[in-house]
Each structure stands twice: as C-alpha cells, then as structure tokens.
N, C-alpha and C positions, 0 to 999 in steps of 0.2 A: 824858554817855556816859563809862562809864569801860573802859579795857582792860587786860587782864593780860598783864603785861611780864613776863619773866623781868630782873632785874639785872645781866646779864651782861653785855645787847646793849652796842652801841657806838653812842651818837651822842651827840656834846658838845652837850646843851644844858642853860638854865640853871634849866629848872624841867619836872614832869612834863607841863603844860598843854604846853609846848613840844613835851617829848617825842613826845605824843598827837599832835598837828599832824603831827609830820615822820612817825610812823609811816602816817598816814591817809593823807599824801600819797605817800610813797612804795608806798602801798599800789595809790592809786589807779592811779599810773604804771604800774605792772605789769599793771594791767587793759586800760590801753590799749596798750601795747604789743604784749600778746598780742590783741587784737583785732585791732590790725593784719595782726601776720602770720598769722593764720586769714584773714583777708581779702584778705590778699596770695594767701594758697596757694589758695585757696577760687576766685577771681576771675582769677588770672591762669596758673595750671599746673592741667594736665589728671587726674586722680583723685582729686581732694580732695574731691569731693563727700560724704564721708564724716564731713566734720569741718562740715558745715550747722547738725545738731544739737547740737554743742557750742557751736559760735556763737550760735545762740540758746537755747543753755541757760546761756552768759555773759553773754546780754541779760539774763534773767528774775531773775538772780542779781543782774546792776546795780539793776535794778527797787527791787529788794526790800532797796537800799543793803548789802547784802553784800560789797561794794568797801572798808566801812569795816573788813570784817574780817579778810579773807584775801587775801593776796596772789598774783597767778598769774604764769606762765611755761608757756613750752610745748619741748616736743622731739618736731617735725616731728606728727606725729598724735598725742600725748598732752598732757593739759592736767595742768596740776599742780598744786593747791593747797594753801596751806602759812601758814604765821601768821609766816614768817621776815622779821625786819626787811629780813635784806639776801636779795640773787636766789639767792645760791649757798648750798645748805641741809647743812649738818652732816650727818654721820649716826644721829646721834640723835637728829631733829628730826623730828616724824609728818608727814605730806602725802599727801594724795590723788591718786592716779592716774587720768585717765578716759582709755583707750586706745581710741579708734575705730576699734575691726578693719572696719564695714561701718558701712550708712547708721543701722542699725537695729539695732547690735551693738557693745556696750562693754564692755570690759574693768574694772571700778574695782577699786581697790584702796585700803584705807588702809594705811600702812607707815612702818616707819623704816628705814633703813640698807637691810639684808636682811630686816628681822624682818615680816613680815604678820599683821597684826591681823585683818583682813577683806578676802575678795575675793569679787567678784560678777561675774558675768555678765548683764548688762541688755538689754533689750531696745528701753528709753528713759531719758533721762533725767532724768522725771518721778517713776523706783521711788522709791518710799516708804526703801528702804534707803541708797539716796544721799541722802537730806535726814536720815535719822539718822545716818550716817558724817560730812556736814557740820557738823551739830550738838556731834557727839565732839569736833571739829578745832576748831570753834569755841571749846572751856571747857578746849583747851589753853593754856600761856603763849603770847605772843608771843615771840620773842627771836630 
C-alpha cells in the first residue's frame, strides 16, 4: 500500500515504511476516538439521536479499511474528515464536513479554510455524491 504524503508533515522517522506505520496508526486513533464520543453522546445525553447514522456510516467506512485513509474527529454533531497527519487542520487543508441537522438530514461539505468546493444536502448517507467527495479527499496529499 502506498500513501501520498505531502513533505512537509512532521514526524521524525527514519525511513518512509516507518512513516506509513505512524500515519496509519494515528489514523486509526482518530477513528476511535471519535467513536467513542458519538457513543458517549449517542448512549448517554438526550438528542443525539441524530448522530446513529453517522455512527454507522463510520462502521461501514471501517469495513471497507477506510481507517487506513482518512483521519476523523468530530465537533459535537459534525464529523470531519480530513488526510491531516496531526488532529488540528490548517487552513489550507480540504476536509469533509457531515453535519447532522436531523435523523435523516445532513449537511456535507467538502472545503478548506472558508473556500467550499461542494455542498450537499442528503438525505442519507449512502448518496452516491458523498462516496465521490470521499474519493476527491482520498487523491489528496496527506500532510
């Protein structure tokens, strides 16, 4: 498997195989994390119900080893995903927004900074246009 770094990032290791490891893993960290707390909010506070289908639209995306690509985080109802090595993202860095206004209504976005490339209104998310904004995100650098 190979990944497209930008040369920028920052992690002292002593060869790219190394590299590739610490990106994957800190990739995966982020996936669990943010499962967690959808699961915190989801399980133990009352209105969450709304963030079910991100939850398991994070399962189907581990499934499918997508953990090996993109790294997430979240802010309260929004999921975030992004190819940034480290959690806090630049702003000139593209990432995906999925905002769950209701059980059955999302917000996505892909964007940098302020700039919006694409936004959708969804209904699920299964749409065909969220697996192609994925795929844009995916044949970004990492960095």
């Amino acid at each position: 498997m190979y990944i497209l770094v930008r040369s920028t990032y920052r992690i002292p290791m002593a060869n790219h195989y190394e590299r590739n490891i610490e990106i994957i893993r800190r990739f995966h960290l982020s996936w669990t994390d943010t499962e967690s707390r959808f699961n915190d909010l989801i399980e133990n506070h009352q209105g969450f119900d709304r963030l079910k289908p991100l939850r398991k639209f994070i399962e189907n995306l581990k499934c499918n080893e997508r953990n090996n690509f993109f790294r997430l985080r979240t802010s309260m109802t929004t999921l975030i995903i992004s190819r940034s090595v480290d959690q806090d993202l630049r702003m000139d860095q593209k990432q995906i927004q999925i905002e769950a206004i209701d059980i059955s209504d999302f917000e996505v976005t892909l964007k940098d900074g302020e700039k919006i490339y694409r936004q959708y209104r969804l209904g699920n998310l299964e749409d065909m246009r969220l697996s192609q904004l994925l795929a844009t995100l995916k044949h970004t650098l990492i960095d």
